[in-house]
C-alpha positions in Angstrom: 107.3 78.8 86.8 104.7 81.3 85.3 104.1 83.6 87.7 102.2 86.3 87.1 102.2 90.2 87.8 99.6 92.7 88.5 100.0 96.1 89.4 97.7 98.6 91.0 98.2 101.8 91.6 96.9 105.7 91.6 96.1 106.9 87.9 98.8 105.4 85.0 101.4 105.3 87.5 101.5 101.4 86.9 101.2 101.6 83.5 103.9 104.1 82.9 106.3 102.2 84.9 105.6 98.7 83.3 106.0 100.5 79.6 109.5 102.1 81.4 110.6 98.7 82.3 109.8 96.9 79.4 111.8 99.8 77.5 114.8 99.3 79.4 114.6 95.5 79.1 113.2 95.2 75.7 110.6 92.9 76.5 108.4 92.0 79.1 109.1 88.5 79.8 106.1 87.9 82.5 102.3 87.9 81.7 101.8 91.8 83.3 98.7 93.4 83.4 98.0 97.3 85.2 95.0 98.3 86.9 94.1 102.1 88.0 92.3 103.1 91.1 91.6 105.9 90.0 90.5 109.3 92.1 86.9 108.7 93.4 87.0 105.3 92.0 84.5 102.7 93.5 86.9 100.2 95.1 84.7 97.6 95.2 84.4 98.3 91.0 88.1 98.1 90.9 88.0 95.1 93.1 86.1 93.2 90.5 88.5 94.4 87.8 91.6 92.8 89.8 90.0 89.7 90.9 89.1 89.0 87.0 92.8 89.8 86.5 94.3 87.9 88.7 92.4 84.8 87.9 93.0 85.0 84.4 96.8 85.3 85.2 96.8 82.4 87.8 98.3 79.7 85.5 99.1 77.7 88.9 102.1 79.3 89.9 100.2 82.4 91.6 100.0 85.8 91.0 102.7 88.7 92.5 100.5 91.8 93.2 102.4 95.4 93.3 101.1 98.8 94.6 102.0 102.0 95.3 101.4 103.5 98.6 100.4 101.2 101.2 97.6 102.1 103.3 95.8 103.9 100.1 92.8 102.3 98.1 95.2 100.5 95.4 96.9 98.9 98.4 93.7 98.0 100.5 92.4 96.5 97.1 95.2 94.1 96.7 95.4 93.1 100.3 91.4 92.3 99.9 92.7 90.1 96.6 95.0 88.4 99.0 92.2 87.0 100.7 90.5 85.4 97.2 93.4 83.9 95.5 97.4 82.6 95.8 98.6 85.7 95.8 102.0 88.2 97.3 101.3 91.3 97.8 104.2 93.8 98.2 103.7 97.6 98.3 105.9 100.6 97.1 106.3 99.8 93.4 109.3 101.6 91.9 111.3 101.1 88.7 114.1 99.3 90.3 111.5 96.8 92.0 109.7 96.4 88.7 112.8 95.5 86.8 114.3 93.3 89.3 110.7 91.1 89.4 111.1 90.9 85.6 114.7 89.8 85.5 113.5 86.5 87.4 110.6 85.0 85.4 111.5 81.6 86.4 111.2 82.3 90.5 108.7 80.8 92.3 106.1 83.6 94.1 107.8 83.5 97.3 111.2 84.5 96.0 109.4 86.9 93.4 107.8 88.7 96.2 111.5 88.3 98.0 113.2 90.1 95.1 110.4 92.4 94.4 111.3 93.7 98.0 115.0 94.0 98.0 115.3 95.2 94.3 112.4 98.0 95.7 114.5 98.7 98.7 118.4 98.0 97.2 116.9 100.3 94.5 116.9 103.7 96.9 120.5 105.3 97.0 122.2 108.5 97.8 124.2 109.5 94.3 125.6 112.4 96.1 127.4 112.6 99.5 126.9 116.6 99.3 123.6 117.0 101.3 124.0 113.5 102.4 123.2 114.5 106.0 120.3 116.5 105.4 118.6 113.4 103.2 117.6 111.3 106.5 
């Protein structure tokens, strides 16, 4: 399997956390790529940008698309990629969820997009129990 990964988000944020992950891995072992939407960006402009990306990362296995903030423009651009090409698209990118997609370059994209979602979620914990009731 080849799968590969784009990431859209706000400003670097994707960038920042693909060059985390990779440091904490040591490599990046899945063809990645960031795009930014940035503030006042054109979205059909950034658009363009990720349907060039995803097609040159589409090596027949599809391509796992993560955002930020679902709802917001990065998010509404990948869910308009999901209409263009074999793509997953799975919102609320954090560290845990980037990591846990790159520990697993030989899934298929359904069970990338699976582990994207519970290493996102599984990723989210309470390291305290002082305050613990006035977190929810």
């Amino acid at each position: 399997m080849n799968v590969g990964i784009l990431i859209i988000t706000h400003g670097n944020i994707g960038a920042v956390l693909l060059q985390s992950a990779t440091d904490v891995l040591g490599v990046c072992p899945l063809s990645t790529t960031t795009i930014s939407a940035a503030p006042g960006c054109n979205p059909d402009q950034v658009l363009t940008c990720a349907r060039q990306a995803a097609q040159e990362m589409d090596c027949g296995d599809g391509v796992l698309v993560l955002t930020d903030l679902y709802g917001a423009t990065p998010s509404n651009i990948a869910c308009r990629l999901h209409e263009l090409h074999d793509v997953r698209v799975v919102s609320g990118i954090n560290l845990p969820m980037l990591i846990r997609v790159l520990n697993y370059p030989d899934l298929d994209l359904d069970s990338l997009m699976h582990k994207a979602v519970t290493g996102g979620r599984d990723g989210v914990l309470i390291c305290n129990t002082e305050g613990a009731a006035d977190a929810g």
